[in-house]
N, C-alpha and C positions, 0 to 999 in steps of 0.2 A: 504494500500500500504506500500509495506517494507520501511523503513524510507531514506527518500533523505535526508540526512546530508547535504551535498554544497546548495540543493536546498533552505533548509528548510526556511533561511529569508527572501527569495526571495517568497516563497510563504505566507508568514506572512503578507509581506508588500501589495503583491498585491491581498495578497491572503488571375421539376422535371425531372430529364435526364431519356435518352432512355439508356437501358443497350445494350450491343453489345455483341458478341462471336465468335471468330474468327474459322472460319471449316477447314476442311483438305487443303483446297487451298487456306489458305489466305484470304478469303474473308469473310467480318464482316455478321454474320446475327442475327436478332431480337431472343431475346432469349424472352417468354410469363414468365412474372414471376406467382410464386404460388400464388393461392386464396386458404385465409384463412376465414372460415366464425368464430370460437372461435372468443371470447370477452375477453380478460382479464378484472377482473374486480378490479377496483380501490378500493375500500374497500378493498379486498383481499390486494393487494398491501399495504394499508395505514397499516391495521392492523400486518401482520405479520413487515413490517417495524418497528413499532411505539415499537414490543414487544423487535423485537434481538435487538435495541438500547437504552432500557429503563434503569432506574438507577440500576433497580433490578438485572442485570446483570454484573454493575461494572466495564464496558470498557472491556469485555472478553478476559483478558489477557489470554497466555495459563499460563494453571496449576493451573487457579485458581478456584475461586466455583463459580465465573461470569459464564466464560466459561465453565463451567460443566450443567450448569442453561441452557446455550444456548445449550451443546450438546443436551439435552435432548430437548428442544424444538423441534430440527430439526430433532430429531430420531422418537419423535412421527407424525411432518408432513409426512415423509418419509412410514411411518406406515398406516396414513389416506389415502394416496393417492396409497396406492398399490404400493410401490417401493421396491424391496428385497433389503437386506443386498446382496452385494458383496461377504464379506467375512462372517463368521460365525456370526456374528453381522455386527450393522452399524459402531460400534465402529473399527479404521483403528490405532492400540497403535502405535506413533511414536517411533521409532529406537533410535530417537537421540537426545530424551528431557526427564529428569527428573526433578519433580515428574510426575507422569501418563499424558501422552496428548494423546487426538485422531483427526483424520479426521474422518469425518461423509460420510460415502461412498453407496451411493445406486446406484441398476442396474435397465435397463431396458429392458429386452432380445427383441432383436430385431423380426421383423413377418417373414423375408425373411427368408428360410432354407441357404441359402448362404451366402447371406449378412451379416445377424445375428452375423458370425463369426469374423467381422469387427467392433471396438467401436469409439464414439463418444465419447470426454470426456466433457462435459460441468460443468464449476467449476470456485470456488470465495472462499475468506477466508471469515472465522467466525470471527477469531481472531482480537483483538486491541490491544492498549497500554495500557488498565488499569485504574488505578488512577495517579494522579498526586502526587509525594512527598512533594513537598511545599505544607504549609497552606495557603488555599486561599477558597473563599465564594464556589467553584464548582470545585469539586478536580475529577471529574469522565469525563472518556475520553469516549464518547458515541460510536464514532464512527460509526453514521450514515448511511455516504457517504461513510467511508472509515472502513468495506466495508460490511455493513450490508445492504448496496443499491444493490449490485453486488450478494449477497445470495440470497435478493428477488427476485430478476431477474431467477436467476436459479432454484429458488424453484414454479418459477411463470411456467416458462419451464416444468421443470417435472410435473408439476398438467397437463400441457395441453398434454402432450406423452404420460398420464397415462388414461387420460381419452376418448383420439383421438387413440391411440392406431397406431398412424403414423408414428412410426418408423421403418425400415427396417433391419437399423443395431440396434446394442446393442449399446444405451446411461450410459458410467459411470457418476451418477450424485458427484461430489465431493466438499465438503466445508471441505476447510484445517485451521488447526492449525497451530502456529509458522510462519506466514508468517511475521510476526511483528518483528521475532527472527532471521530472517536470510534465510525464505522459507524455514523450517526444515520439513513445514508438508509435504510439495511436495516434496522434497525431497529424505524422509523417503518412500513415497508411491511409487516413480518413480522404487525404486531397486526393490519393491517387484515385481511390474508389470513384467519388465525388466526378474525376475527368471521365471514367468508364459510364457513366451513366450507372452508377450501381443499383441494384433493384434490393434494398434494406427492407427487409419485413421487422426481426426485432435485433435487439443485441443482448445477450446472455454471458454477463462477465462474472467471473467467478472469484471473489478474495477473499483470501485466509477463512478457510473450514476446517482448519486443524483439532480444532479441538471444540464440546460441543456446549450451547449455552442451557442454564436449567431455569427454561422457561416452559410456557405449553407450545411452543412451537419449533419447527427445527429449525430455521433460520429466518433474517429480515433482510428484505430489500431496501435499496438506496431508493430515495427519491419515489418512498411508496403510493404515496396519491398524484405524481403525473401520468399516471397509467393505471391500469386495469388490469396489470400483468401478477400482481398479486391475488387478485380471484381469482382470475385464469389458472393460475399454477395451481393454487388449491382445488379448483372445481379437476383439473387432471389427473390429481395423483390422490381426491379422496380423502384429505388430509390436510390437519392442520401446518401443511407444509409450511408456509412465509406467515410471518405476524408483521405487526408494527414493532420498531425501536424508536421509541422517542429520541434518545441519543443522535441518531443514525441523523432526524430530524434538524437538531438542537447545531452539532458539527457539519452539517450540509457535507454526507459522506457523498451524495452523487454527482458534486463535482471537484472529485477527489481521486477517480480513478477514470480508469478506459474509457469507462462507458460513458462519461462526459463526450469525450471527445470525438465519439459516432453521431451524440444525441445533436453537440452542437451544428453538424455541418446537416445532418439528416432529418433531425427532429421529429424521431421516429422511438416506440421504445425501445430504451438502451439503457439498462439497469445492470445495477450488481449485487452479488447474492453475496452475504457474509455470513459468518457465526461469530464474529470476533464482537463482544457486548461493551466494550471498555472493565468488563467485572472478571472475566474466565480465563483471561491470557496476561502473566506480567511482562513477556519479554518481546515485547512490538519495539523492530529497531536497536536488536539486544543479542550479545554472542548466544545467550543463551535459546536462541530459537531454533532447537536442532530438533533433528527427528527424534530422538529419542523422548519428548516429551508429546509427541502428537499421537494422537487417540485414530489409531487407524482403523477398528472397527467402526467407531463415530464415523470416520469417512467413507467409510466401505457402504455402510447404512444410508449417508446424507447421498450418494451416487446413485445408487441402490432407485432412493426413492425418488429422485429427481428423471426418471428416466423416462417415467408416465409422463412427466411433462415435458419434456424437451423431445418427443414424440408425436405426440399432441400438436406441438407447434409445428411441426416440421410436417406434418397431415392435415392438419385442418382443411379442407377445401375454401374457407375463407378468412380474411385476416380476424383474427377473433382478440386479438393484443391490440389495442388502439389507447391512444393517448386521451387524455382528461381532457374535459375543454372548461 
């Protein structure tokens, strides 16, 4: 997550409903949410977790050979699981960072001859803070949670699209650079889209699910009342999936990450999904954000459940996620 400066001490210190659907006359009716029979499987989870946050990567600042180590990890998952480059590679060069950075961009052509025309963007950063300047016994910023949790989610995504082949429209799968930097990688990618004429349906960014909040619902979205993408997700998956976080409110988290930077040029929904409550996590920004402290059946589960929905959107025969007016 791009750095909350005011936040930051503040986080140091402390840090099943019936879905409804309203019809043409008003009247609420029972929406059947999707069955999913896919398994994610936890190992899968632990493993690709345990690798993008390991030492040998260095806190993947961008521009540096941490984050080069990671590009290429994710170029080859991308590779394994049948997902094309986008563009002429996976590699997405940002515009507006030097030395060399990239996004990591794969597609998934949707099955509908119509639909297909319509993308999905589901996307999380690679990127961290690095190492630490002060000497001190653990100078490497892992970055775990934030947001090496949010990649495996979506990398967990694309294995199950790639191998279910249950997409209708075209899924952009995107892991950005520079979110650490000011959202350079999103940014950079939003204009090029923007010149293609891009056909955005929603944006589905995913940060820091590492570990899980104890509320009655399993996560909050950014920026929950400019859209309708919070029923939506419940009325799909059957479940108290997204609440509100006043916080989330209070710290204006949704323009804080990616999904700003779709929303502004597209003005389409472009949201982000968190678990991180300012109460359940003390080490946002912190050596100590390593895998070993991330709750990987919690994430096996938040994937798990998210998949009725991110299916859902990718099927629907019509846009059914529309913005608030």
């Amino acid at each position: 997550m791009k750095k909350l400066y005011f936040l930051l001490p503040f986080v140091l210190l402390s840090c099943k409903s019936n879905p409804s659907a309203v019809n043409e006359n008003g009247a609420k009716k029972s929406s059947k949410p999707v069955e999913i029979t896919y398994k994610v499987a936890e190992t899968e989870v632990s493993d690709f977790l345990k690798y993008l946050s390991s030492d040998e990567l260095e806190g993947r600042e961008t521009g540096t050979k941490g984050i080069e180590k990671a590009a290429i990890f994710l170029e080859d998952f991308f590779k394994k699981n049948n997902i094309k480059p986008y563009f002429a590679s996976y590699r997405d060069t940002l515009t507006n960072f030097n030395p060399p950075a990239y996004n990591i961009v794969g597609v998934l052509e949707g099955t509908d001859p119509v639909l297909k025309k319509e993308f999905v963007v589901l996307s999380a950063h690679y990127d961290h803070i690095g190492l630490e300047k002060k000497q001190q016994p653990d100078v490497i910023n892992n970055g775990a949670n934030d947001d090496a949790s949010g990649v495996t989610a979506v990398a967990q995504m694309a294995k199950y699209f790639s191998e279910t082949k249950s997409n209708k429209r075209s899924i952009l799968f995107v892991f950005f650079a520079g979110e650490e930097k000011g959202l350079l990688g999103s940014k950079s990618l939003v204009q090029k889209l923007k010149k293609q004429d891009f056909n955005l349906y929603v944006q589905l960014n995913i940060e820091m699910i590492g570990v899980p909040m104890k509320r009655d619902y399993l996560a909050y979205i950014t920026g929950f009342d400019k859209s309708n993408m919070a029923e939506k997700i419940n009325e799909y998956t059957g479940k108290k999936t997204i609440g509100f976080l006043p916080k989330e409110a209070e710290y204006k988290l949704f323009y804080r990450s990616d999904n700003y930077s779709f929303y502004d040029v597209f003005k389409k929904p472009c949201q982000s999904i968190s678990t991180f409550d300012f109460e359940n996590f003390e080490f946002y920004h912190h050596v100590s954000d390593e895998f070993k402290v991330m709750d990987i059946p919690h994430m096996t589960s938040f994937i798990q459940e998210f998949l009725p929905a991110v299916t859902k959107i990718t099927t629907s025969p019509t846009e059914e996620i529309t913005m608030n007016k």
